[in-house]
N, C-alpha and C positions, 0 to 999 in steps of 0.2 A: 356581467362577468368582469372581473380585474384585467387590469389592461397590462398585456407583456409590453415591456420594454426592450427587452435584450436581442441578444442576437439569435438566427439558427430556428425560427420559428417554424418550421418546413409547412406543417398541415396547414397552419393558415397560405402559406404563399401559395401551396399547391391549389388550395380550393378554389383563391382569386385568380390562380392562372388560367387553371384547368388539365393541371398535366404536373409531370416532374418539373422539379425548377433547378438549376443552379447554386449552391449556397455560398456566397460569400461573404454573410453575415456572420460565422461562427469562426471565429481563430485559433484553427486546429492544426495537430503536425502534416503537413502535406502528403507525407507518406503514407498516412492513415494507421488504423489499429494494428500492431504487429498480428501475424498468426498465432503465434504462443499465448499472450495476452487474450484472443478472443477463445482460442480453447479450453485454457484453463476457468474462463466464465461460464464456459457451457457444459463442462465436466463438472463444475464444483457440486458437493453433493447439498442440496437447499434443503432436506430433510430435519436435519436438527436445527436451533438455532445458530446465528452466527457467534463467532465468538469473540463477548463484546468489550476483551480486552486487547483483541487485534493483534495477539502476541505475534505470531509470525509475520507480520506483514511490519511491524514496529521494530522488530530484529532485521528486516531487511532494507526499510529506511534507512535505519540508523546506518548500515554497513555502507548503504550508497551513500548518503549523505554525510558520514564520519562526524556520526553527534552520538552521543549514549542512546541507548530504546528507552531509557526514562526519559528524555527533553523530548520525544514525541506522542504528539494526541492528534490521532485520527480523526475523520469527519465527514459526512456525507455530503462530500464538494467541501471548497474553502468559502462559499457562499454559508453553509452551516456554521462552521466556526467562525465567521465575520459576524455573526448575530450570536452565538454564543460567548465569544468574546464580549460581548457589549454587554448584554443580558447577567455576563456574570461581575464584569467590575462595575458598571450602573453610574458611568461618568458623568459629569455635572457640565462639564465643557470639553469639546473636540475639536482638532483642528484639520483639515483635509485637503486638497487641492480642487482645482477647477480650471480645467476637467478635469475628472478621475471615474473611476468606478464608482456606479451609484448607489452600492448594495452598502455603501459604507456610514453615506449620510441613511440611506433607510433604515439601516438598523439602529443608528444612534437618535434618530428620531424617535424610535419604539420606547425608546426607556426616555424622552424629556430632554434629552441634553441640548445644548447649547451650540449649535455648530457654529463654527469661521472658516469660512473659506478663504485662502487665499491663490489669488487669479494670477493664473498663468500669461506670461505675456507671450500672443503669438509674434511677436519679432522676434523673441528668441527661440521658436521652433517648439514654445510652451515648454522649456527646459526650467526644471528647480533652480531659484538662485538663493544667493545667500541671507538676501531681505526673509526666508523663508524660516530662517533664525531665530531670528529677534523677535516674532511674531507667535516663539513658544515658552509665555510667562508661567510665573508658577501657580496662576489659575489652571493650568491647562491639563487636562488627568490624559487624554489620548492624543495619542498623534497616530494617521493613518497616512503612509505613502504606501505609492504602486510604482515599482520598476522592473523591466520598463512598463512605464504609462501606458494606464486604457484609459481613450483610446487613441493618444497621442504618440506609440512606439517606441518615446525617447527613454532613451536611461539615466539616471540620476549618477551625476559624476561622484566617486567613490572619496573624495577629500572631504566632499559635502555632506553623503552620508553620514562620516564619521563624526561629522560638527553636530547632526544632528543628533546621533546617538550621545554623545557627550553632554548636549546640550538638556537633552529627555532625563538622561542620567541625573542632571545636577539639580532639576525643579521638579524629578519625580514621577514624571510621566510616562506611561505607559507607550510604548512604540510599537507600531505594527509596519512590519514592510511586507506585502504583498511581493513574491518572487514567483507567481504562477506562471509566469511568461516570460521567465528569466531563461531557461536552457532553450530555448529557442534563439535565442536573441543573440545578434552580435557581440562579442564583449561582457563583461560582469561577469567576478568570480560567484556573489552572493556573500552574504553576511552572516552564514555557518561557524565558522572560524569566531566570531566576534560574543557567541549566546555565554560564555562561561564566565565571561566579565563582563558582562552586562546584562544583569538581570532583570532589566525592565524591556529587555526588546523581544520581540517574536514577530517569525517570520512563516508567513504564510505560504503555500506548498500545493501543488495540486498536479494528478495524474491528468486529469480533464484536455491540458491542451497538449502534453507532450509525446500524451501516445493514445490522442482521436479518442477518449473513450467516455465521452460527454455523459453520455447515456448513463452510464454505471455508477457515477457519482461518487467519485473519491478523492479525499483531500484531506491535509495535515495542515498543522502547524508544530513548529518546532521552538522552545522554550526552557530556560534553564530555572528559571522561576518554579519552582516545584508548588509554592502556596496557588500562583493563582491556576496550575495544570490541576489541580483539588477539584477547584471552581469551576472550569472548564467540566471537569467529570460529572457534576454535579446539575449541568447544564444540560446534560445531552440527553437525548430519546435514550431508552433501553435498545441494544442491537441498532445503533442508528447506521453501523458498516455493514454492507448486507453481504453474506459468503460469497457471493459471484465474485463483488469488488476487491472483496479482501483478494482472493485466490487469482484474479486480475492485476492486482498491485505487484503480489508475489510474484508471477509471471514476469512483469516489465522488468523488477529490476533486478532479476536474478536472470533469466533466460535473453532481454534484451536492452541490457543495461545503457548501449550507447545510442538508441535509439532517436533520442531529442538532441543528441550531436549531429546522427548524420540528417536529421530532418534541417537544423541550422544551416547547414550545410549547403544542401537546396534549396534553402530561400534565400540564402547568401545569395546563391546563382540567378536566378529567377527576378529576385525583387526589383533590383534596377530596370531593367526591360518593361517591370510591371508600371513602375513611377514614371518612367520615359513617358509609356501611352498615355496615362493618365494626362502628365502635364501636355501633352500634344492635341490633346482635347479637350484643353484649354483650364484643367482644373491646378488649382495649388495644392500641392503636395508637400504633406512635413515630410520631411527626412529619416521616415522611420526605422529605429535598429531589428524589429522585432518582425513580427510573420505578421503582418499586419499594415495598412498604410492608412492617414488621416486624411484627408483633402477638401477643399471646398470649392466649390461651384458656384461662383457670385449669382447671387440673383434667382437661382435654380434649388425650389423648394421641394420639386415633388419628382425629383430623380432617383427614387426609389420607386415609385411608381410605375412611372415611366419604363423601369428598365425590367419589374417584374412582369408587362405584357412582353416582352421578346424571353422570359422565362429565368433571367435574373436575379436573386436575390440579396440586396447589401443591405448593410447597416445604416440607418440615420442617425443622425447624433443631436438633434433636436433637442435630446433630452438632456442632453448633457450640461452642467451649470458653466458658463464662460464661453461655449459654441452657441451655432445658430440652426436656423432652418435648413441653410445652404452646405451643412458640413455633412460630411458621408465619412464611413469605412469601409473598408475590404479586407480582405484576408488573403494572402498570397498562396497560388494553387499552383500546378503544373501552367508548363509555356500554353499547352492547348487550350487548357480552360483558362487562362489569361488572355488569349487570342480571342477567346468567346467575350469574357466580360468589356474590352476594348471595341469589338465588332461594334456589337450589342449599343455599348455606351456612344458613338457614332452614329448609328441610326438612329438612336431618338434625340438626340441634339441635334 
């Protein structure tokens, strides 16, 4: 069997427990899935096909998001369009950070290209610096950031952005910024405002973390590029948005529109207390802005393990290119289940 990497894996953690576990491997809104949003999924009538131009769901982006319904293309999760993206402009060189999300080097592996990474320094809390520039020649067809950073939390200062959009602009390159985790996050307007003059950026979008609905799988990207939104279409499964999601989307942002505000809200509250414990038991924590915190545990490889016999479950970051064995994440929950995953993280140390 192919080996998961990511977060949120319940079945397996349940089997090796032996019972329910805890998840604080997936970084989801705290508040969980609104009511409106899970009714509208289980009302939706799945009889006919979906409808696989997304019309109403791409009329009600547009209105939250204040872009046209033509700059958006739907997608089953923004995991589907990070391989459709690729799949469809077929880059020859890419350049991405480390760490980041790793679905970006896997997919640009699928079509041959050429990655560069360039490493994050943890002295600066793994924040983009300007060296991250000069390092985007006019060899370079894609460039892929995440703000805020997975699974780093930090946010990409918006002066810097701009240098880089400029920068993509002037040699050609295709820009993707990844905002999946942006309405959660302390700070960051997003880079909505910027798609009508700049038609090489797109930015990626997703229902998944801001209103709990992993499960149902839906995500956009938004683009003023009308040639390569073609390609994109041309990319995609037939019906790859299935009517629950659609009818779910419509839900959120029409019935519960500030939902991923007031979820920021209470991880505003929440987070600090969460990094307090952490560092109290002795781990280093970045200064995450997002629902989420990074940390490392010198020396301490198998603290995943460890913490899924007391019923536990966090993320390792093993996998990630520029981290180690010793680096973990979490997701920030209520005080209770924060009181749990600190309990928990004490007794096995």
């Amino acid at each position: 069997m192919p080996v998961y990497t990511h977060g949120g894996d319940i079945r397996t953690a349940q089997a090796a427990y032996g019972g329910e576990v805890l998840d604080f491997s997936a970084n989801l809104n705290p508040l969980g899935m609104p009511d409106p949003v899970r009714q509208a999924a289980a009302q939706a009538d799945c009889a006919p096909y979906p409808d696989p131009l997304c019309r109403d769901l791409r009329r009600a982006i547009a209105a939250h998001d204040g872009v046209g319904a033509e700059q958006v293309v739907c997608g089953n999760g923004a995991a589907d369009l990070i391989f459709r993206l690729v799949f469809a402009l077929k880059p020859k060189k890419a350049l991405v950070t480390a760490p980041t999300f790793s679905e970006y080097e896997e997919a640009l592996t699928c079509v041959g290209c050429e990655v560069t990474r360039y490493t994050l320094d943890q002295d600066r809390n793994f924040d983009l610096d300007e060296g991250f520039v000069d390092t985007i020649g006019p060899d370079v067809d894609l460039v892929f950031l995440c703000t805020p950073n997975n699974p780093t939390g930090r946010l990409i200062d918006q002066d810097l952005l701009e240098s880089v959009v400029k920068r993509c602009g002037a040699v050609g390159a295709v820009l993707v910024v990844d905002e999946c985790f942006l309405p959660l996050a302390t700070g960051g307007p997003g880079l909505a405002p910027w798609l009508a003059s700049h038609p090489n950026l797109v930015l990626l979008r997703a229902f998944t973390k801001s209103y709990a609905m992993a499960g149902l799988r839906l995500g956009y990207c938004l683009t003023a590029n009308q040639d390569l939104r073609e390609r994109l279409g041309k990319f995609a499964q037939p019906w790859s948005v299935s009517t629950p999601a659609q009818a779910a989307g419509v839900a959120a942002l029409t019935c519960c529109p500030h939902w991923a505000a007031e979820g920021r809200g209470f991880v505003e509250g929440v987070r600090p207390g969460l990094a307090a414990g952490l560092t109290a038991a002795g781990c280093t924590v970045i200064p995450g802005q997002a629902n989420y915190l990074l940390f490392r545990l010198p020396g301490v490889a198998d603290l995943k393990e460890r913490l899924l016999t007391r019923g536990v479950l966090i993320r390792s970051c093993a996998n990630y290119h520029g981290l180690g064995p010793d680096w973990y994440r979490v997701c920030v929950k209520g005080e209770a289940e924060n009181r749990r995953l600190l309990a928990a993280l004490r007794e096995v140390l």
